[in-house]
C-alpha positions as CSV (number, residue, x, y, z in Angstrom):
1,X,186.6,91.2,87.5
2,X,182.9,90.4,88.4
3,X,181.3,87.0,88.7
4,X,178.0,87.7,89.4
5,X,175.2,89.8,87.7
6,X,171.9,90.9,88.7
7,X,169.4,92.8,86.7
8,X,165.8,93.2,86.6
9,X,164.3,92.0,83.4
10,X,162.3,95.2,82.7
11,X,166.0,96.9,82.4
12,X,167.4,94.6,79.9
13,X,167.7,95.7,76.0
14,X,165.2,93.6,74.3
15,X,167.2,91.6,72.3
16,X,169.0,90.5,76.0
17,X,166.0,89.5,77.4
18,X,164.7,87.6,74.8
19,X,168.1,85.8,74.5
20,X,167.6,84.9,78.4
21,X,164.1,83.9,77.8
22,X,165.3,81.3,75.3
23,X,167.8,80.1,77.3
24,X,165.2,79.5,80.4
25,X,162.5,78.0,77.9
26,X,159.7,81.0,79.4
27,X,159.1,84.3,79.4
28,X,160.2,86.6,81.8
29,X,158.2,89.4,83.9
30,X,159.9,92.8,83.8
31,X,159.8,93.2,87.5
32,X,161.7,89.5,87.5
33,X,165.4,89.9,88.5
34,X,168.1,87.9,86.0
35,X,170.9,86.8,87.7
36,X,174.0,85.6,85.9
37,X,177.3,83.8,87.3
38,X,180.1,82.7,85.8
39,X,182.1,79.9,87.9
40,X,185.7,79.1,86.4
41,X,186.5,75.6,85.0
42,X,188.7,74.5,88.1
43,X,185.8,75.3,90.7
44,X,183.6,72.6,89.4
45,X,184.2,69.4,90.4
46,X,184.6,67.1,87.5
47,X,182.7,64.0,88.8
48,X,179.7,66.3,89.1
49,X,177.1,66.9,85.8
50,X,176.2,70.3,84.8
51,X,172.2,69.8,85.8
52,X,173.8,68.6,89.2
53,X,175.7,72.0,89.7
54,X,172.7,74.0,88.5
55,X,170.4,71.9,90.8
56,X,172.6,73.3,93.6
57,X,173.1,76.7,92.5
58,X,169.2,76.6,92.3
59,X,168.8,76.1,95.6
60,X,170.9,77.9,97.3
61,X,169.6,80.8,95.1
62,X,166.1,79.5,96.3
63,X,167.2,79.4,100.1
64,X,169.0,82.8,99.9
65,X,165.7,84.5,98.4
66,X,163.8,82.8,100.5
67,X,165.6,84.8,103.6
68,X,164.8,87.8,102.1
69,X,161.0,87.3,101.3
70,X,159.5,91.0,102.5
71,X,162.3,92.9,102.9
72,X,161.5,96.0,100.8
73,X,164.4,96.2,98.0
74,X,166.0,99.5,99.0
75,X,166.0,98.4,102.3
76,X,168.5,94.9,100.7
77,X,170.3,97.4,98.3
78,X,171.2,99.8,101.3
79,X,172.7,97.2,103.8
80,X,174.4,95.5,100.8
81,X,176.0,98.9,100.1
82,X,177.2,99.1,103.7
83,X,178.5,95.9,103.6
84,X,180.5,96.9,100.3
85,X,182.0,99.9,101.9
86,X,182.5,98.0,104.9
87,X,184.8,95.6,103.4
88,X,186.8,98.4,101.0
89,X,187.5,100.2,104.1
90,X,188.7,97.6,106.3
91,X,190.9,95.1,104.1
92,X,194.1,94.0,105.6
């Protein structure tokens, strides 16, 4: 079951995008990328807000991209793909 979804916004069906473009309050460049996660119920601490969570998720989403800055993205997708079959073919 997947958590986490990435897309670029130029690959969404229209009535998708616009849906995410209502929910961020702008519009959304096609070569923008959307991600999506979904964090079960019992993962979120209660005494924390929702704009607290999404304040952190924010950031580290920030942070993360921010490691990345000029790395071409085949160059991402390719050692993200190692790292898949990395992990698939050495579980224990």
């Amino acid at each position: 079951m997947q958590n986490i979804a990435v897309q670029k916004a130029g690959q969404m069906p229209r009535p998708l995008k616009a849906a995410v473009e209502q929910i961020l309050g702008r519009s959304i460049a096609a070569d923008e990328e959307i991600s999506i996660v979904a964090v079960p119920p019992q993962q979120v601490a209660p005494s924390e807000g929702k704009a607290a969570i999404v304040a952190k998720l924010e950031a580290l989403l920030n942070r993360r991209a921010e490691k990345v800055r000029g790395i071409p993205e085949d160059e991402i997708n390719s050692v993200v793909d190692e790292a898949v079959q990395h992990s698939r073919h050495n579980r224990r």
